[in-house]
C-alpha positions in Angstrom: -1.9 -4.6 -21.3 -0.8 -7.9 -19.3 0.6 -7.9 -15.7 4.1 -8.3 -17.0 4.0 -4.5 -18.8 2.4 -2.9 -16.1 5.3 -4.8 -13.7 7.6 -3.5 -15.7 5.7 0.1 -15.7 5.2 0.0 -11.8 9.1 -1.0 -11.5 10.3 2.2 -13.5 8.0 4.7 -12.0 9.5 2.8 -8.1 5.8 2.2 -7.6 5.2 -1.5 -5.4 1.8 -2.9 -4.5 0.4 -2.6 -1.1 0.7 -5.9 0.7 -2.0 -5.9 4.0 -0.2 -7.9 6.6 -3.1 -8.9 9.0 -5.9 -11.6 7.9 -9.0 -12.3 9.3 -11.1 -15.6 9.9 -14.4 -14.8 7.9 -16.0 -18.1 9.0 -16.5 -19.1 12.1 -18.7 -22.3 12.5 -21.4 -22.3 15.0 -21.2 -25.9 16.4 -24.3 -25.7 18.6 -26.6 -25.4 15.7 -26.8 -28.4 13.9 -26.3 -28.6 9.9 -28.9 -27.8 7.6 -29.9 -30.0 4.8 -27.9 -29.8 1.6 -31.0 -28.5 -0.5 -28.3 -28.1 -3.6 -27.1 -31.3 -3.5 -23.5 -29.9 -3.8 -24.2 -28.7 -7.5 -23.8 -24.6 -7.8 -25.9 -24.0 -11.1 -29.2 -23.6 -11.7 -31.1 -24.3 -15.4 -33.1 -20.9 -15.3 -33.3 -18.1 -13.1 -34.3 -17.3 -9.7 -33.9 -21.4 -8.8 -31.2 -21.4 -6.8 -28.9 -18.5 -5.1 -26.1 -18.4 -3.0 -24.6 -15.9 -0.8 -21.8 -15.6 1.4 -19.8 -12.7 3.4 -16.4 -10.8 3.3 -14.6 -8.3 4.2 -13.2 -5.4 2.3 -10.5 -3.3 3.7 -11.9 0.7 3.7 -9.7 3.2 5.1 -8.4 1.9 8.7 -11.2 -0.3 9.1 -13.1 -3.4 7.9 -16.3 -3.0 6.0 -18.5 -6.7 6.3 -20.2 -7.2 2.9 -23.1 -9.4 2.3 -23.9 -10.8 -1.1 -26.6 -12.9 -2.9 -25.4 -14.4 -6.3 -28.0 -16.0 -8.4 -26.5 -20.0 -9.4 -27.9 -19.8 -13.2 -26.3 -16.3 -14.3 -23.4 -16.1 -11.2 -24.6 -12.2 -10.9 -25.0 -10.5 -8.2 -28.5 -9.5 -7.4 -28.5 -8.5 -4.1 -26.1 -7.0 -1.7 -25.8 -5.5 2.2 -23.2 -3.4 3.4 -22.4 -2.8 7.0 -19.4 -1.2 9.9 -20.3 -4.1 12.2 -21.8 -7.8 11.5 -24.8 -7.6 12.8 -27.1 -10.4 12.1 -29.6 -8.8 9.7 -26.8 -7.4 7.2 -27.4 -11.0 5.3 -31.5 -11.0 6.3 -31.0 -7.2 4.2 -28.9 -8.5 1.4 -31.6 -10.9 0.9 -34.3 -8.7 1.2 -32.1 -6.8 -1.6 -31.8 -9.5 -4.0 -35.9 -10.3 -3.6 -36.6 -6.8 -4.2 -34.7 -6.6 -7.1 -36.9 -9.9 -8.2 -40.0 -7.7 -8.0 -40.7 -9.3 -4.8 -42.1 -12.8 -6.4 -39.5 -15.6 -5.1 -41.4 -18.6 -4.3 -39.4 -21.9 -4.6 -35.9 -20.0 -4.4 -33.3 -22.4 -2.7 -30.9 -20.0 -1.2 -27.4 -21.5 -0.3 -24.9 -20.1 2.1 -22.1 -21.3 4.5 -22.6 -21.7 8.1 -21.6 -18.3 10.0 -21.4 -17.1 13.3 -24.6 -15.0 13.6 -27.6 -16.4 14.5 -30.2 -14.9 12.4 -27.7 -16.1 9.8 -27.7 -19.9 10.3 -31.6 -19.5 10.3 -31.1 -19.0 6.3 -28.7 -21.0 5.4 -30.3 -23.3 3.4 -34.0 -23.1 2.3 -36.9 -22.6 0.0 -37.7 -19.0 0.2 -42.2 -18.4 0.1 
């Protein structure tokens, strides 16, 4: 089924999608901390493995709030392997999606480079780019 038959099924039935009117900034730049190193070089792939992950943060819409998600992508299979889901950003919500994704390693992630944007929260820009031991 394509989006033009279930257009055309939405239209009969009077159904309409819900369009969410307010948009938020998910990145805010911290200009007091200086950048980290690019340890990727720019290039989001990885040959094997549990070489290079990224991770990042969103927000998801739940109810008549925001939800602040955490993830941790390994670069070589672009899965998911570790998440965090929190109310409120606090700092540790990417510290425990990390701690998710090494768990779900079995724990053994020496020589990781893990990737991420530069955020707001402090504890944050401590991992933004670096070899996890």
């Amino acid at each position: 089924m394509n989006h033009k038959h279930v257009a055309r099924l939405m239209r009969e039935r009077g159904l309409a999608g819900r369009h969410l009117q307010r948009t938020v900034r998910t990145t805010v730049a911290d200009r007091s901390v200086p950048p980290a190193p690019d340890l990727v070089g720019r290039v989001f792939e990885a040959a094997a493995p549990d070489v290079r992950w990224c991770g990042d943060i969103t927000y998801l819409p739940v109810g008549g709030s925001w939800m602040h998600l955490a993830t941790v992508i390994d670069m070589h299979s672009r899965r998911f392997i570790g998440w965090s889901l929190a109310e409120h950003m606090p700092a540790d919500l990417v510290v425990d999606a990390v701690g998710s994704a090494v768990a779900a390693r079995g724990g053994d992630v020496r020589g990781v480079v893990f990737h991420s944007d530069r955020g707001t929260q402090a504890r944050f820009n401590q991992w933004m780019q670096h070899r996890l031991i």
